[in-house]
N, C-alpha and C positions, 0 to 999 in steps of 0.2 A: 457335704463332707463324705469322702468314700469310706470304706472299710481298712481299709490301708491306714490313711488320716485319723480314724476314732481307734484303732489298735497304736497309734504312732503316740497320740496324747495320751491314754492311755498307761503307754510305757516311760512316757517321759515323768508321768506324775509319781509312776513306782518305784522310778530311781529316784526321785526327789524328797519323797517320804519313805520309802522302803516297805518291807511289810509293816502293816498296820492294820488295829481294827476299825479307822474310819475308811467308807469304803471312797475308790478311784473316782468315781462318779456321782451325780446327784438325778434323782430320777426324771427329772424335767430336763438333763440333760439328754436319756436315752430317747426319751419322746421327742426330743430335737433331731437328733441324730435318724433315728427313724424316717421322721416325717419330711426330710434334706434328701431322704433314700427313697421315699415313696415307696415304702413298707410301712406294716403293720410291726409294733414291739416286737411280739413274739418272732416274726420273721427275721429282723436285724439280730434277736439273740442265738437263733438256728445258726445266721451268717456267722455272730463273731463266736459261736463256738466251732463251727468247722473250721474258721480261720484260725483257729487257736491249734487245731490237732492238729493240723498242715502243720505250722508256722515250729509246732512241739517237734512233730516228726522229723520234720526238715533239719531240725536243731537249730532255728532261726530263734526261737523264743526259748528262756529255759522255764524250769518246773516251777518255779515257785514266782514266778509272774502270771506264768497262766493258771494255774492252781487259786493265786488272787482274786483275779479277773471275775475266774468261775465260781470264788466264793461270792463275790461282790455279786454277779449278776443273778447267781441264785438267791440270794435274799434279796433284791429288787423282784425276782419274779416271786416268793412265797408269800410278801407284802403289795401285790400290784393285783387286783382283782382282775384287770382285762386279762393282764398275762394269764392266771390260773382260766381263764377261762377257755385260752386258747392257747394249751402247752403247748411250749414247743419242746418234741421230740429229740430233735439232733443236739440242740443245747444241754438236756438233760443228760444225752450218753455220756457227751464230752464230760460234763463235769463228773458222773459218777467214775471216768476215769482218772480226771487227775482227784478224784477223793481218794484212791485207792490206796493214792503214793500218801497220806497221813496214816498211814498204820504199818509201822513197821511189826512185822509177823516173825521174822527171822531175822536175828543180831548179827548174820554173816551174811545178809541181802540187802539191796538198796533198793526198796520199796517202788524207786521210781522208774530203775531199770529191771527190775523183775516182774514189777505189775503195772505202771501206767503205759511205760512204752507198748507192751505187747496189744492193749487195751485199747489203746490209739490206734494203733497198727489194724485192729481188728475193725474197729469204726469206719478205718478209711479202705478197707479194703484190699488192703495190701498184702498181709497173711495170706501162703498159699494154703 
């Protein structure tokens, strides 16, 4: 299963229940998904948070699917011992961007085009 394929089910399970607090996946799912990938967890979470800031940036995904995602898979990693033991970094950024976009700071800003886009933007290098 590529990366494509596990962001594709994924999105299809988020239109189908919408936001929610059960999360998209079940953890014996990501070690499936992993192990199809010939990765380690932590590395497939690296992947599908980068694929997440592309896929935001591009405006191929919107906020609040990937914002899910990123909640979803960070509590898979705060409850998954291998994971904490081998953070993954780039998953972490991502998500503490689209965290950004749950606090609205200013009643005449939209959280997610004042602070997660730029935030993405900066992860992926794009910011001059």
């Amino acid at each position: 299963m590529s990366l494509d394929d596990v962001v594709k089910l994924l999105r299809d399970r988020f239109e189908e229940i919408g936001p929610s607090a059960d999360p998209l996946f079940e953890a014996e799912e990501v070690a499936t998904w992993a192990a199809a990938a010939g990765i380690e967890r932590h590395a497939l979470l690296d992947a599908i948070g980068l694929h997440l800031a592309r896929a935001f940036h591009d405006r191929q995904l919107d906020y609040e699917f990937c914002n899910a995602v990123a909640n979803d898979f960070w509590t898979l990693l705060l409850t998954t011992d291998e994971l904490r033991e081998n953070w993954p970094s780039r998953f972490t950024a991502v998500f503490e961007a689209f965290e950004a976009g749950e606090v609205q700071r200013d009643p005449l800003l939209d959280p997610v085009e004042w602070m997660v886009r730029p935030l993405i933007a900066e992860l992926l290098g794009i910011m001059n």
